[in-house]
N, C-alpha and C positions, 0 to 999 in steps of 0.2 A: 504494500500500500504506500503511495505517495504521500505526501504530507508538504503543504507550501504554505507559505509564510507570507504577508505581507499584507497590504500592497505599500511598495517601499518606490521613493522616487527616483528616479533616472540621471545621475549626475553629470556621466559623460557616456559617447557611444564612441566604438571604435570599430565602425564599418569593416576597416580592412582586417581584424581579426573575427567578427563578430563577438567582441567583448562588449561587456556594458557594466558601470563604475554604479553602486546603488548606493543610494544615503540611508546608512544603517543607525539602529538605537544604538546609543555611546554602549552601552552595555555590553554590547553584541562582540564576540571575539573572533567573531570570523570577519576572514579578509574581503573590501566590499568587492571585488571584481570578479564577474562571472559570463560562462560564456552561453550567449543566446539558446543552447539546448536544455539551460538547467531554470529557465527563464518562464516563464508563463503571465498572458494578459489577463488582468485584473479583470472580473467582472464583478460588478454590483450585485446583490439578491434583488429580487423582481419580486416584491412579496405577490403580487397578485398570483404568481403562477408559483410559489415557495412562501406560504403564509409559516410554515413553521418553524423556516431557517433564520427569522430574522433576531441577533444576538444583542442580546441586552446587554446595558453597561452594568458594570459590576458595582456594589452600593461600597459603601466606606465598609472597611476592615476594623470590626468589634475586636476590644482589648479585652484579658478577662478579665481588669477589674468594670468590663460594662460598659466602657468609656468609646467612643466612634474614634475611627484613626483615618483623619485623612491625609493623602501627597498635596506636598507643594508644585501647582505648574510652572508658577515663574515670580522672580521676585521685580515690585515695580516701585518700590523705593526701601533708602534704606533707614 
């Protein structure tokens, strides 16, 4: 079974090898360049025709003393 990842964006493309450079999570330890066979185009779910695929976001991470844990997106002062 496959298993793919993303959809991750396109940074640079290099025709002459069919390589393509993808903007990975900082986290991600793999190298961002791959070559067009390991590649697949993003498609959207269509709930009308996939009402049951469509993936809900995940709620904030309960602490056990009870308490909500949420991430920081971005800091906008300091």
């Amino acid at each position: 079974m496959l298993y793919f990842d993303g959809p991750y964006t396109i940074m640079r493309a290099f025709p002459e090898s069919s390589m393509y450079t993808l903007h990975l999570p900082f986290s991600s330890c793999t190298f961002p360049s791959f070559h067009i066979s390991l590649l697949k185009k993003y498609n959207e779910n269509n709930p009308n025709h996939f009402p049951n695929h469509k993936l809900e976001k995940p709620g904030p991470i309960v602490m056990p003393d009870g308490q909500d844990k949420y991430f920081i997106k971005k800091i906008v002062d300091k």
